[in-house]
LODREN-821201 format. One line per 2 residues: number of its first residue (from 0); their letters; for each residue x, y, z of C-alpha. Coordinates in steps of 0.1 Angstrom, whole numbers. Example, Ala and Ser with C-alpha at 12.3 -4.5 7.8 and 13.67 -1.06 7.14 Angstrom:
REM LODREN-821201
0) as) 123/-45/78 ~ 137/-11/71
This chain:
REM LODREN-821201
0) xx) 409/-32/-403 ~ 381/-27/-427
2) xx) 375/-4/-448 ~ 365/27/-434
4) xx) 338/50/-444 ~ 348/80/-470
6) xx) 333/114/-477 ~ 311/98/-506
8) xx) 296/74/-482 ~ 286/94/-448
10) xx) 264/115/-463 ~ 243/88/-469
12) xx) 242/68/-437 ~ 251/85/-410
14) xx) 238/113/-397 ~ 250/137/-368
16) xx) 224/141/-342 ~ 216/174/-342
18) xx) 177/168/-331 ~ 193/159/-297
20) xx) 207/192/-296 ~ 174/210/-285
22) xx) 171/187/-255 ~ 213/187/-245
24) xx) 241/199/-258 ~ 271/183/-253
26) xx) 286/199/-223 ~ 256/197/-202
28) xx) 256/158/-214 ~ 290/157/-197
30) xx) 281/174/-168 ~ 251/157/-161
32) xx) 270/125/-167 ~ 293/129/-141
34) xx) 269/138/-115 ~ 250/106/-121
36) xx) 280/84/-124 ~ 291/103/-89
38) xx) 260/104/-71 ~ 249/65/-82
40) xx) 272/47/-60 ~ 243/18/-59
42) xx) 253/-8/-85 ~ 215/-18/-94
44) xx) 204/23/-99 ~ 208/26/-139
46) xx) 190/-10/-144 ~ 162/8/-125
48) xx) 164/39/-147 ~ 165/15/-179
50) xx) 133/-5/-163 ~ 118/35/-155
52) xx) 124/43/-191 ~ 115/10/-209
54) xx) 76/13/-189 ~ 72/50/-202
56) xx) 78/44/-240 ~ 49/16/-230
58) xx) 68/-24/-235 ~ 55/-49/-214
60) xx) 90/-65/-213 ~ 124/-54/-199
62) xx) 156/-80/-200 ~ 191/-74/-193
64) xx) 219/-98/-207 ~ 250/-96/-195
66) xx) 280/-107/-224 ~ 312/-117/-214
68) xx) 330/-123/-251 ~ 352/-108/-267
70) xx) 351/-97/-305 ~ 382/-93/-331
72) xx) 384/-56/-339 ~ 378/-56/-374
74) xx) 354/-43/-399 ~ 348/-18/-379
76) xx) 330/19/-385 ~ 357/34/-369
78) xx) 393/25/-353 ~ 380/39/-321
80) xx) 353/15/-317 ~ 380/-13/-310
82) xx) 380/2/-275 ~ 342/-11/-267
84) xx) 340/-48/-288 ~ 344/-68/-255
86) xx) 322/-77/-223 ~ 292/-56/-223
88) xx) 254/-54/-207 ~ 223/-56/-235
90) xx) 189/-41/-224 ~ 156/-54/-245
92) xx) 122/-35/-245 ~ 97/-48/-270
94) xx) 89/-15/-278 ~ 100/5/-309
96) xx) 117/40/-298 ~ 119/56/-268
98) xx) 96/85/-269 ~ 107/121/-250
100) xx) 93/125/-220 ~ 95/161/-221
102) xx) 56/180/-207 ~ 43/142/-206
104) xx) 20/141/-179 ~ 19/102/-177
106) xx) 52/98/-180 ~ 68/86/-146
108) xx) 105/94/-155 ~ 125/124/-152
110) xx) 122/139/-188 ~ 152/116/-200
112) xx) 175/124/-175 ~ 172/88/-161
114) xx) 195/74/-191 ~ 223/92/-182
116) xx) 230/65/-153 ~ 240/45/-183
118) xx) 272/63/-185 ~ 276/49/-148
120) xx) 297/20/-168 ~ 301/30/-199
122) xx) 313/59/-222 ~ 299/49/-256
124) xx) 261/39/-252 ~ 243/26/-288
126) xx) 204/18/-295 ~ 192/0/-323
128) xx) 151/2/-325 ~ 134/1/-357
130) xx) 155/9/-388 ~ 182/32/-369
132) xx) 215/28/-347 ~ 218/57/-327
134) xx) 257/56/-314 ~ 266/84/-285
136) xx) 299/93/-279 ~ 302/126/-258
138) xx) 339/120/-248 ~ 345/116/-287
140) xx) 364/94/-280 ~ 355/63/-303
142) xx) 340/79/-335 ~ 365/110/-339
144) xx) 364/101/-378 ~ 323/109/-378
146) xx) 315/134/-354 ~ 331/166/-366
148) xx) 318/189/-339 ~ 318/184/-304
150) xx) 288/203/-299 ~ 266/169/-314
152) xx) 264/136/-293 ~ 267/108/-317
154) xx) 257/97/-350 ~ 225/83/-367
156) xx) 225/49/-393 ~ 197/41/-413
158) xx) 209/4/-409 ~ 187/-14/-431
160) xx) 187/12/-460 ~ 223/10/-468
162) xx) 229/-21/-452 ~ 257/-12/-433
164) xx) 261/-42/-416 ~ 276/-61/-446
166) xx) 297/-35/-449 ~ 309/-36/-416
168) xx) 305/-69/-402 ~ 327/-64/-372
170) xx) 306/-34/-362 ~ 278/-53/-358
172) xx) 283/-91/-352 ~ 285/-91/-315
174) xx) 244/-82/-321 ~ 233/-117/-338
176) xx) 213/-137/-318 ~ 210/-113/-292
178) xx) 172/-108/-287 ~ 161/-122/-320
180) xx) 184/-96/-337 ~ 193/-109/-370
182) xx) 207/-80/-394 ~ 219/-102/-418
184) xx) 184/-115/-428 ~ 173/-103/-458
186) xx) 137/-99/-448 ~ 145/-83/-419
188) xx) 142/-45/-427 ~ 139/-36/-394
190) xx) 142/-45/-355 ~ 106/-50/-338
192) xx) 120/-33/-302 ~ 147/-11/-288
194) xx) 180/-32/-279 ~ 208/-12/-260
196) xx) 243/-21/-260 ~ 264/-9/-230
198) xx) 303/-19/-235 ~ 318/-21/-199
200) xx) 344/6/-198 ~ 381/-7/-204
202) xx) 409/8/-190 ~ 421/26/-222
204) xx) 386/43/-223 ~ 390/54/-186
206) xx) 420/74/-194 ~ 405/93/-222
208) xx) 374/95/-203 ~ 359/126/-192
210) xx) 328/111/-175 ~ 343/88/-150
212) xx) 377/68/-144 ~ 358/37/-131
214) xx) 367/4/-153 ~ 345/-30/-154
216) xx) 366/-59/-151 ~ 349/-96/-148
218) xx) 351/-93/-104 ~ 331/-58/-107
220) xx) 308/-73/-135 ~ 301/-104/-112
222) xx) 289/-77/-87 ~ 268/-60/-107
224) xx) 250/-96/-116 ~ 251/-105/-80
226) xx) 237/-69/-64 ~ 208/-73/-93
228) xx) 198/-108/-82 ~ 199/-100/-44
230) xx) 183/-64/-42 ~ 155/-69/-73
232) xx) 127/-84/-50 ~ 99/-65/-68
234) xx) 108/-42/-88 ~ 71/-43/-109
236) xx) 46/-37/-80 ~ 39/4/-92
238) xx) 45/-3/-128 ~ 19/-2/-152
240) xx) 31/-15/-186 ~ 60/-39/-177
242) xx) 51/-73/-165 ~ 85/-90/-165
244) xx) 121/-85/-161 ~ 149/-105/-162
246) xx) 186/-111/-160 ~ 206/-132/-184
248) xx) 245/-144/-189 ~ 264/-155/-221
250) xx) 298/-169/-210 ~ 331/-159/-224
252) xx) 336/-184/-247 ~ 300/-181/-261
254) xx) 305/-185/-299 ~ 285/-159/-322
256) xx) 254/-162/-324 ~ 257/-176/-285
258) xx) 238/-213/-289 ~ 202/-213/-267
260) xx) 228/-241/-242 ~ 255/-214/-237
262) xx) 228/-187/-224 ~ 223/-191/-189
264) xx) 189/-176/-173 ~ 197/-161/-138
266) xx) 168/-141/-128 ~ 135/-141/-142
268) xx) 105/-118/-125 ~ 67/-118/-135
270) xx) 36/-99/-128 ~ 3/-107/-134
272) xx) -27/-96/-117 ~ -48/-119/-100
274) xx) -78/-104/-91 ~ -90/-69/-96
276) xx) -115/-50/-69 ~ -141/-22/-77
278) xx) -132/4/-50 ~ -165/12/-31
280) xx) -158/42/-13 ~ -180/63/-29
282) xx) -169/99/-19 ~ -137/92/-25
284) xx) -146/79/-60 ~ -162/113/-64
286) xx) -130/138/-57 ~ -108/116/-82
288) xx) -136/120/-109 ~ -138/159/-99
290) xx) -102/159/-100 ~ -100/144/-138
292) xx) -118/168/-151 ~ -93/189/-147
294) xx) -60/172/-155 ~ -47/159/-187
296) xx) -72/130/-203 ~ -38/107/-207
298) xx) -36/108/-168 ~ -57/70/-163
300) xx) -24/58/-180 ~ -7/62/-150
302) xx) -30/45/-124 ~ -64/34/-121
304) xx) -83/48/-95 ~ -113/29/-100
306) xx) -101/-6/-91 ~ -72/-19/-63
308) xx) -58/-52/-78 ~ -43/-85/-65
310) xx) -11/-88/-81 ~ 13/-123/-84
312) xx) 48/-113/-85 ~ 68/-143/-95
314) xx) 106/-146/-86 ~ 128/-171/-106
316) xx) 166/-180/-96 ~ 182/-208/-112
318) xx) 158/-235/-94 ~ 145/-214/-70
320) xx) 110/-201/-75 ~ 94/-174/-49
322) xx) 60/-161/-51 ~ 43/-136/-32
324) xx) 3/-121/-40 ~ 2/-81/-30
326) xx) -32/-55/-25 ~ -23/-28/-46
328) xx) -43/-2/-46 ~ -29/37/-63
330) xx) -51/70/-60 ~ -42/107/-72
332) xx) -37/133/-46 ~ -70/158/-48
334) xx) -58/185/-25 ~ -25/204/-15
336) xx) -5/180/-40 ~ -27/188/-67
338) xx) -27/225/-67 ~ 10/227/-62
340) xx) 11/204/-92 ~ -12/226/-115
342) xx) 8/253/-101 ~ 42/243/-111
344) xx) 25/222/-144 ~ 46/242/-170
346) xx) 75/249/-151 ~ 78/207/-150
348) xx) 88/207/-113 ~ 68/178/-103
350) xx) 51/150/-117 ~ 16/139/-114
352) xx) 4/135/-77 ~ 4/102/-79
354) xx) 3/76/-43 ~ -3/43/-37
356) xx) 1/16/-14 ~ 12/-23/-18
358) xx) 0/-47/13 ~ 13/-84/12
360) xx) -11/-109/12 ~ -7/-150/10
362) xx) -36/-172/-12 ~ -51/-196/15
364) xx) -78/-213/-11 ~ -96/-200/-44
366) xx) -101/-164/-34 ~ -93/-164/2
368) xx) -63/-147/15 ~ -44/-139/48
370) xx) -17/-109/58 ~ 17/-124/47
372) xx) 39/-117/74 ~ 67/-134/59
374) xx) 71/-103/31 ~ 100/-80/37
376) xx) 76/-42/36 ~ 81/-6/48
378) xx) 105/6/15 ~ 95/36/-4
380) xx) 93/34/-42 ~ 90/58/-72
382) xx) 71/36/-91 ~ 102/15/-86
384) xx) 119/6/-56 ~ 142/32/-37
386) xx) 172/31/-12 ~ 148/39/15
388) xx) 130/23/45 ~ 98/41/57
390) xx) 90/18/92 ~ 57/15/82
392) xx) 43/-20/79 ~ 38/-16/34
394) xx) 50/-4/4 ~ 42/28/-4
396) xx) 44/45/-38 ~ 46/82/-45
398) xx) 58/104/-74 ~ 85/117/-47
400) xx) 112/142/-49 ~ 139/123/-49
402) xx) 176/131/-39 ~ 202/123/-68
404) xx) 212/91/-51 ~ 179/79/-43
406) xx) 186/76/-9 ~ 165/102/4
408) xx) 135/124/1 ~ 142/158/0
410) xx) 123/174/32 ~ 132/214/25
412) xx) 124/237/-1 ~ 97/232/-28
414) xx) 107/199/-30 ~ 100/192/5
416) xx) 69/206/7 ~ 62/187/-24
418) xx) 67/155/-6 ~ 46/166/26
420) xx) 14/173/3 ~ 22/138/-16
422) xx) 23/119/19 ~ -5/137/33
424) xx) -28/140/7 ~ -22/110/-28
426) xx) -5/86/-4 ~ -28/86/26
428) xx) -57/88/5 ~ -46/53/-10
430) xx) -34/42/27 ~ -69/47/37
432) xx) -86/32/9 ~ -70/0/8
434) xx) -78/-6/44 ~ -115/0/38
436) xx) -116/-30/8 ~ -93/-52/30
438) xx) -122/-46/58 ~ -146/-51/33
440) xx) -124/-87/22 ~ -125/-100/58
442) xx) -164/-93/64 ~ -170/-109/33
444) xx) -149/-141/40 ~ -121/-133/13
446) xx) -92/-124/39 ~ -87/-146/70
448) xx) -66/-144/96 ~ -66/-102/96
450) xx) -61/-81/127 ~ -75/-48/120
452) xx) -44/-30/130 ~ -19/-52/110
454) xx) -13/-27/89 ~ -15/3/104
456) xx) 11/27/104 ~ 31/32/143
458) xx) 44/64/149 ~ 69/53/167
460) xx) 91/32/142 ~ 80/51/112
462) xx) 107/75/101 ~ 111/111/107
464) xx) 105/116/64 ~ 73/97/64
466) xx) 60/112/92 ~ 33/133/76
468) xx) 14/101/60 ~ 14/91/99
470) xx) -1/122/110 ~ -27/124/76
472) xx) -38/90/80 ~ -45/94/120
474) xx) -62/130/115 ~ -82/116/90
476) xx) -99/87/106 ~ -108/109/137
478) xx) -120/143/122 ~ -157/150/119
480) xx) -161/154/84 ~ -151/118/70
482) xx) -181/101/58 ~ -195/71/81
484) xx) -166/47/62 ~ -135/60/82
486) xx) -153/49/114 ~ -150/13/95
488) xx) -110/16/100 ~ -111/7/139
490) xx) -124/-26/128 ~ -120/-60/107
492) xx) -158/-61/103 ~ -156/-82/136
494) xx) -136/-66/164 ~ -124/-33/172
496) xx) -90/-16/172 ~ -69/-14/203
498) xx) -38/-2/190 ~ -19/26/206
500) xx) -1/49/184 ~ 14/85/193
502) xx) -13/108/171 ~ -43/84/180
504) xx) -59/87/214 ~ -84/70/230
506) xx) -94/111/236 ~ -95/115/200
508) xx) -114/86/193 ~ -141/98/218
510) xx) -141/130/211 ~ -147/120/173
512) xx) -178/99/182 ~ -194/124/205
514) xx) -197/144/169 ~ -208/114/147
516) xx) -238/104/132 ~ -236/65/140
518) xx) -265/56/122 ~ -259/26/95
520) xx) -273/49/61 ~ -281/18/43
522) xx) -311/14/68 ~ -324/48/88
524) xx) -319/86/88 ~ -325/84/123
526) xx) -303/93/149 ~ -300/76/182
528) xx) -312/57/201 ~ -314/31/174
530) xx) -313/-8/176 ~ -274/-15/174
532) xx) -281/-36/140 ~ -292/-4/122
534) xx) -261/18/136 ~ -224/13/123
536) xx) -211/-2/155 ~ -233/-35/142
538) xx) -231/-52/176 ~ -228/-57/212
540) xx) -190/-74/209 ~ -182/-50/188
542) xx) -195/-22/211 ~ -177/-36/237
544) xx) -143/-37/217 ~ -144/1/208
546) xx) -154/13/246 ~ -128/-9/260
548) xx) -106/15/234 ~ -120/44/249
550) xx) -117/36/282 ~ -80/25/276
552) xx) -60/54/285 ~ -43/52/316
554) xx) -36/89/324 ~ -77/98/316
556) xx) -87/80/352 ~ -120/99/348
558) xx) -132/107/311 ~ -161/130/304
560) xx) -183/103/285 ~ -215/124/287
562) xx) -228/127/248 ~ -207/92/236
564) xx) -228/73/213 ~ -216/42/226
566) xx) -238/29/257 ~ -258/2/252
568) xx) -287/-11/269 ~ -306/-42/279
570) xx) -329/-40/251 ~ -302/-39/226
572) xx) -307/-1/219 ~ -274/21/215
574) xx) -278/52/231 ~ -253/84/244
576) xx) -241/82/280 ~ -260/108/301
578) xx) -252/114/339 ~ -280/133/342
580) xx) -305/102/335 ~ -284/76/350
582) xx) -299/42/339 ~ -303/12/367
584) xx) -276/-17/365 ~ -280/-56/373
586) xx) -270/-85/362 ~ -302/-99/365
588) xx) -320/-75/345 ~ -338/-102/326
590) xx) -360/-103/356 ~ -380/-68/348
592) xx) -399/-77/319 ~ -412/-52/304
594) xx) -380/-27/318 ~ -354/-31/298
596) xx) -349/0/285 ~ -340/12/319
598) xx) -311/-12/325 ~ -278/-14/310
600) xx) -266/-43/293 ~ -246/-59/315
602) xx) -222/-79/296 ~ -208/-45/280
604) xx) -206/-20/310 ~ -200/-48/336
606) xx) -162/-43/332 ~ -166/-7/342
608) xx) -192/-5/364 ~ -175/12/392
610) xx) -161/43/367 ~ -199/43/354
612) xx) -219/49/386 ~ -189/71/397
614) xx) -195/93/368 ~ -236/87/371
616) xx) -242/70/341 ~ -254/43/362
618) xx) -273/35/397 ~ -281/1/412
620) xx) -311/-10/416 ~ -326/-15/452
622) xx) -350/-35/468 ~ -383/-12/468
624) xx) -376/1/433 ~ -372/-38/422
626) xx) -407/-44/444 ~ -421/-17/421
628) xx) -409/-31/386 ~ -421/-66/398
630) xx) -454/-61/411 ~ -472/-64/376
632) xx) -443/-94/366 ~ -455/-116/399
634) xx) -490/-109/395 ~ -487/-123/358
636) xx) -466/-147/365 ~ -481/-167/398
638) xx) -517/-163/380 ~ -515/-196/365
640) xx) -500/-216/397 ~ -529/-234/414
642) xx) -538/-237/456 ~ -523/-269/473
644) xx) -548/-286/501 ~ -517/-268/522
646) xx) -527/-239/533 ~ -513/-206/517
648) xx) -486/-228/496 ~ -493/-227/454
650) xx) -482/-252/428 ~ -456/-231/407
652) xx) -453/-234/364 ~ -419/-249/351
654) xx) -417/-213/337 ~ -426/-193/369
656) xx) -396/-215/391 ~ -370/-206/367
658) xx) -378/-169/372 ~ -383/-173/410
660) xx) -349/-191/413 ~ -333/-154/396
662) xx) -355/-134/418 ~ -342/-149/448
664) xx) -305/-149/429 ~ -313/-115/424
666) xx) -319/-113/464 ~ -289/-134/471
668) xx) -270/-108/453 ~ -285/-78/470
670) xx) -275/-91/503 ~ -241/-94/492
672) xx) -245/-63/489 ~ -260/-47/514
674) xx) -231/-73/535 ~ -206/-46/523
676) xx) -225/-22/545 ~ -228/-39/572
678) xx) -265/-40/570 ~ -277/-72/562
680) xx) -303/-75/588 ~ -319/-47/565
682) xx) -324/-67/534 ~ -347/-95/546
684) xx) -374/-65/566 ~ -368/-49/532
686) xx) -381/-81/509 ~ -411/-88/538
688) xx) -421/-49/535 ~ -419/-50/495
690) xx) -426/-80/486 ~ -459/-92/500
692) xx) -466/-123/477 ~ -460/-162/477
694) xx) -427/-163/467 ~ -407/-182/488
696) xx) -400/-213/481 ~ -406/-244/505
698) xx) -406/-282/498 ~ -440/-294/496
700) xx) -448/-318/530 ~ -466/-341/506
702) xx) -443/-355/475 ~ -472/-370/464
704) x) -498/-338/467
């Protein structure tokens, strides 16, 4: 073995860690070791910690090799480091340090803790980044010679300054070529990023350990590569800073530096956004500005509010390339969250109230997209994916408390409470939002294909811990005080939402509509009646869609629909239902001129007409009421018809035969009628009595006359 370092030389390049003493000592590093390398039974949780931790010091890059050689155990700092010169996992971040996280409010980790999960497979963890090594050894176990009180983690080189590394070349030659790391370049007097070595624990180190008795052998290495590949899908949605991430393998037999050929690329995954969307809802817009004002200015660097996004995540295995396009759209919470979170602020309980909501979408042309219903959805991330499925049909993303295995939310205590105010409030704010500007997509031709209720959330397959964002979401879009935009949720912009879900009732819906305003603001004040273009319904299909939804609930045989904004008449006029102005019904309605106010459109209340006239909404017309609407109509319309040399017969208009052909429809019709009781003898003394005039029509004697 080399040289090792005497009493002359430490002073100068190493240094014990004592700054790391105000944020752990020793023990608790233990402690809190165990507990992760207990609790993290998942083999992919630390690479997500090292991800968590590589976005909050801000790099845009996070790559993992994974280095299967073997190095001869000499020249090195210590004896003890022989243990850790073999196989071991390298982490890149182009970024230079890893600030604390400690009272950072748009930091998304868990004030350093997250690193721990390193010691999941190893004992002896090292970071090079900038001009310093930084070495940890709590078992002190490898660097006995240099850490002369248990009480300090590690030690500290200055690298560059004292160049250590040509002192101690077997310290530091499993490093070249790894990442662009070249310490034995002279003009290299420093590392641009953070590199991490993790040494797979050996078997001699699990004896001695203290933190865990787990060893890495090649088959639980091969494992960990293939549990990386399988369950990192996308792992960047919620992330801010990173854009890629990826997995890399340098054979056994590698020589040092490994050669570009003996480096094989096994994962590669990209984001980039596509397409980014000023969010229009205006009032919501408003409480996130109100709510600014009163947080830390630093909290934009956690999500923008402003604008949902298009992102391209970009999977590469081997050959295989996957791509999928998502909606992402993040919001902070403005109500119960956020006071518990100004409550709790110096205590460091929670994080920021941050929620957010990924929908997968496919690209269909230049700027046109469609639901992708081939995307695997309903898991729950913070800010990175977790070990949970929600049942609802998209990623959702929350600053959750989270259990120690990630498996869980916690649903009791202040942490529980915690998540109910984050679902209900952050979460279904962004639920809600994204929905609007995919409605907003589809009536503007960028998102084909899209049912309005693809996306909503069903009750009954969402589970029992994400039950709250059900409930908000569903309260939400039926209580009186949303602005006129929540009544856009039942629809695409086309048709109207049927879907049944347990906390959303046709009831609901029409009891939510008796109390709103459905005017269209963009073009009256007014109230109704108005002309259906100028009210937020839009239409008569549309109409149609939404009363079928109100009318949909079996057990309600006989709503009260007296004061529902949603009856329309012939003239194209919406209007509330009233019983105790019941307005006439026919199909041939176009027949009154000058009457249609007074009739209902047919083609929307035809379907149920017998539940209208039994509530009194609606009464048919009969034969001396008709006599009464017509008499002006005929006398218009057989002015311009001229005598025939037969007596009493007149030479009809084009015009004026059409409309006599639906008058005597309409008669057809009203003896139908008046068949079904048995009175049709009635009907014909009825149309002689009424209807005095030259309307019945004959075939002239004289084709030629």
């Amino acid at each position: 073995m080399g040289n090792p370092l005497n009493s002359r030389t430490v002073p100068q390049c190493l240094k014990c860690v004592q700054e790391l003493n105000s944020v752990v000592r020793q023990n608790q590093l233990l402690k809190e070791s165990k507990t992760y390398s207990k609790n993290m039974m998942r083999k992919v949780t630390f690479f997500k910690e090292l991800i968590q931790n590589a976005e909050d010091a801000g790099a845009s890059t996070c790559d993992f090799l994974l280095d299967f050689r073997t190095h001869p155990a000499d020249g090195l700092i210590d004896e003890g480091m022989a243990l850790c010169n073999g196989p071991c996992l390298w982490t890149f971040n182009n970024e230079l340090g890893a600030a604390s996280k400690e009272n950072k409010i748009e930091k998304i980790g868990n004030f350093g803790l997250g690193f721990n999960a390193v010691y999941h497979l190893t004992d002896i963890p090292s970071i090079l980044s900038g001009k310093s090594l930084l070495i940890l050894d709590p078992n002190v176990t490898h660097l006995e010679k240099h850490i002369q009180s248990k009480a300090n983690l590690g030690i500290k080189l200055d690298l560059f300054q004292e160049r250590l590394f040509r002192r101690f070349p077997g310290q530091f030659r499993s490093y070249e070529g790894i990442f662009d790391c070249d310490l034995t370049k002279s003009s290299q007097n420093y590392y641009n990023g953070t590199l991490i070595k993790l040494p797979f624990r050996t078997p001699k180190e699990a004896c001695k350990s203290e933190i865990s008795f787990k060893v890495y052998k090649k088959e639980r290495i091969n494992a960990l590569q293939k549990h990386f590949i399988d369950e990192f899908q996308s792992p960047l949605l919620f992330l801010k800073n990173i854009n890629s991430v990826s997995l890399q393998s340098i054979s056994e037999d590698a020589s040092t530096p490994p050669l570009p050929s003996q480096t094989q690329k096994l994962l590669k995954i990209s984001r980039k956004v596509v397409c980014s969307i000023k969010i229009s809802n205006a009032r919501h817009l408003q409480d996130i500005r109100d709510t600014l004002e009163n947080l830390d200015k630093n909290c934009h660097k956690v999500v923008d509010c402003f604008e949902a996004h298009i992102t391209e995540i970009e999977n590469k295995q081997l050959e295989r390339t996957n791509t999928h396009s998502w909606f992402l759209y993040s919001s902070f919470g403005t109500k119960d969250s956020l006071r518990m979170f100004q409550r709790e602020q110096q205590g460091s309980k929670f994080s920021l109230p941050v929620g957010g909501v990924a929908v997968p979408l496919q690209q269909d042309g230049h700027n046109v997209w469609s639901p992708d219903e081939s995307c695997r959805v309903g898991q729950a991330y913070c800010f990175l994916p977790l070990l949970i499925e929600t049942g609802l049909p998209v990623h959702i993303n929350g600053s959750f408390a989270v259990s120690s295995n990630r498996k869980a939310l916690w649903q009791s205590g202040i942490k529980g409470e915690w998540n109910k105010a984050l679902l209900q409030d952050a979460t279904a704010s962004a639920y809600i939002t994204t929905l609007l500007e995919l409605k907003k997509m589809s009536q503007n031709g960028k998102l084909q294909n899209y049912d309005y209720y693809t996306f909503w959330p069903n009750a009954d397959k969402v589970r029992k811990a994400f039950q709250p964002l059900v409930a908000a979401f569903y309260s939400a879009i039926t209580q009186i005080n949303m602005t006129e935009q929540s009544l856009e949720l039942f629809s695409n912009g086309k048709t109207w939402s049927k879907v049944e879900v347990a906390d959303f009732s046709p009831l609901s819906v029409i009891s939510y509509l008796k109390k709103k305003r459905l005017n269209d603001p963009t073009q009256t004040t007014q109230d109704l009646p108005l002309p259906i273009s100028q009210t937020l319904i839009k239409d008569k299909e549309s109409c149609l869609e939404l009363l079928n939804f109100c009318l949909s609930d079996e057990k309600e045989k006989s709503p009260d629909l007296n004061g529902l904004p949603l009856f329309l008449t012939h003239d194209q006029m919406l209007r509330k239902f009233n019983s105790d102005f019941p307005v006439l019904f026919s199909k041939f309605a176009n027949i009154f001129s000058g009457h249609e106010s007074e009739f209902a459109d047919f083609s929307v209340n035809d379907e149920h007409q017998t539940l209208f006239q039994e509530g009194k909404y609606i009464e048919e017309i009969t034969i001396p009421v008709a006599a009464t609407f017509l008499e002006p109509v005929l006398q218009q319309k057989l002015q311009p018809s001229s005598p025939t040399e037969w007596k009493g017969l007149h030479r009809a208009e084009t015009e004026t035969i059409t409309w006599l052909k639906e008058l005597w429809k309409f008669f057809d019709d009203q003896y139908k009628q008046e068949a079904l009781h048995e009175e049709t003898d009635k009907i014909f003394e009825k149309i002689q009595k009424h209807f005095n005039w030259p309307i019945l029509p004959v075939i002239c004697p004289n084709p030629g006359g």
